[in-house]
C-alpha positions as YAML, in Angstrom:
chain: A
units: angstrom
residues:
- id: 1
  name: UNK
  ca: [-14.88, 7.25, 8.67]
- id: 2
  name: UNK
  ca: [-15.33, 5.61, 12.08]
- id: 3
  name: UNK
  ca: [-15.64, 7.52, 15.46]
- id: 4
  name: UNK
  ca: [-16.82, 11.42, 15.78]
- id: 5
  name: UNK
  ca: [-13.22, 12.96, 15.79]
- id: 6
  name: UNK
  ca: [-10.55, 13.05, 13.31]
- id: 7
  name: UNK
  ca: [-6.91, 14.25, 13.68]
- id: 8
  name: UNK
  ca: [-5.93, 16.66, 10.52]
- id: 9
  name: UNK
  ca: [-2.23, 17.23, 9.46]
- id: 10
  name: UNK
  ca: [-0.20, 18.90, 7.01]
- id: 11
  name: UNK
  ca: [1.43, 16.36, 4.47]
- id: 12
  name: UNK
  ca: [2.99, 17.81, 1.55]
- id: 13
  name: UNK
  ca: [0.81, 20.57, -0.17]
- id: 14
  name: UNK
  ca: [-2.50, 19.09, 1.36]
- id: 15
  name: UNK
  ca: [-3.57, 17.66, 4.40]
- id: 16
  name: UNK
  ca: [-4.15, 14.41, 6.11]
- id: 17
  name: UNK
  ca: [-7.49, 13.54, 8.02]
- id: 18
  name: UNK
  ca: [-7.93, 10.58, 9.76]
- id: 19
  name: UNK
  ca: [-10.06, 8.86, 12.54]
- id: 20
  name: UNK
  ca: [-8.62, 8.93, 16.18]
- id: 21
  name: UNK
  ca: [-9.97, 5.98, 16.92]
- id: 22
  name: UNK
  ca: [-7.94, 3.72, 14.13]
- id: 23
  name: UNK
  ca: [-8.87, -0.33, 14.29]
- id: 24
  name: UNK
  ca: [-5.88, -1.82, 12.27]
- id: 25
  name: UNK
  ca: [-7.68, -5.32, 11.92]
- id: 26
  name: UNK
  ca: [-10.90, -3.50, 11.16]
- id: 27
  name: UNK
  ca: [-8.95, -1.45, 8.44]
- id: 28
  name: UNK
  ca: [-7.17, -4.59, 7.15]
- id: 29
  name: UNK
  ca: [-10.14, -6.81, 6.99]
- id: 30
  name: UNK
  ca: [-11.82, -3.57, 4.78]
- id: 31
  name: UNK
  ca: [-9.02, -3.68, 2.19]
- id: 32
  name: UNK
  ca: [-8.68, -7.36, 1.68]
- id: 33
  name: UNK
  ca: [-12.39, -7.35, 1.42]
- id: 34
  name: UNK
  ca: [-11.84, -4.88, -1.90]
- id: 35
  name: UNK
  ca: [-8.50, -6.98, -3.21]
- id: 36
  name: UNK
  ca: [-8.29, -8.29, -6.23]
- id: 37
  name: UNK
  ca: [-8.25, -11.83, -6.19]
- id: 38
  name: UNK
  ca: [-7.06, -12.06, -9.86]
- id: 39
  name: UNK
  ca: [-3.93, -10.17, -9.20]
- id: 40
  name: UNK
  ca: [-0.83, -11.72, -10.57]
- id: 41
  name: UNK
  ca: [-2.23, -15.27, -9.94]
- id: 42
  name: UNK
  ca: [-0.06, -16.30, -12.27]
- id: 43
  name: UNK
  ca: [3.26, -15.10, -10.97]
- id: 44
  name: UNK
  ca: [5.55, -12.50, -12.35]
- id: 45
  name: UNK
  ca: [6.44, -13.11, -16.43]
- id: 46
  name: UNK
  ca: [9.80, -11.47, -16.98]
- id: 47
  name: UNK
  ca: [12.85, -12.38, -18.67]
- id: 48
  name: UNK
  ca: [15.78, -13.80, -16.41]
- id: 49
  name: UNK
  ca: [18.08, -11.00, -15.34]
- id: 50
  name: UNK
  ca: [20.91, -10.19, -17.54]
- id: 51
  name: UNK
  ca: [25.16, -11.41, -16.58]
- id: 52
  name: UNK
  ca: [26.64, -8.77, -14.36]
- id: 53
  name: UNK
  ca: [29.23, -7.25, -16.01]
- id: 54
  name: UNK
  ca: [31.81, -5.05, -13.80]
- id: 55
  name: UNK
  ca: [32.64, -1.53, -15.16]
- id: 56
  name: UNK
  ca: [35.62, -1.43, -13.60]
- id: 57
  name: UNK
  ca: [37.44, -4.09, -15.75]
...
């Protein structure tokens, strides 16, 4: 983690830690760098949606 001090806080039944000093393009640039470029290049496959039918006819 970056910087010397961390803020901790509940969340659920654990905790949370993370760095006071927080660099969202630094921390953007850091997860694109790990993205999978192969991820749905394609595009979705799935079936058309089905007719709407009411169920109050």
């Amino acid at each position: 983690m970056p910087g010397t001090e961390v803020t901790i806080r509940p969340m659920g039944r654990g905790v949370l830690i993370e760095p006071k000093e927080f660099d969202p393009t630094m921390w953007l640039a850091e997860l694109r760098a790990h993205q999978d470029p192969m991820f749905m290049e394609d595009g979705r496959q799935q079936p058309e949606n089905p007719d709407e039918k009411s169920i109050f006819d």
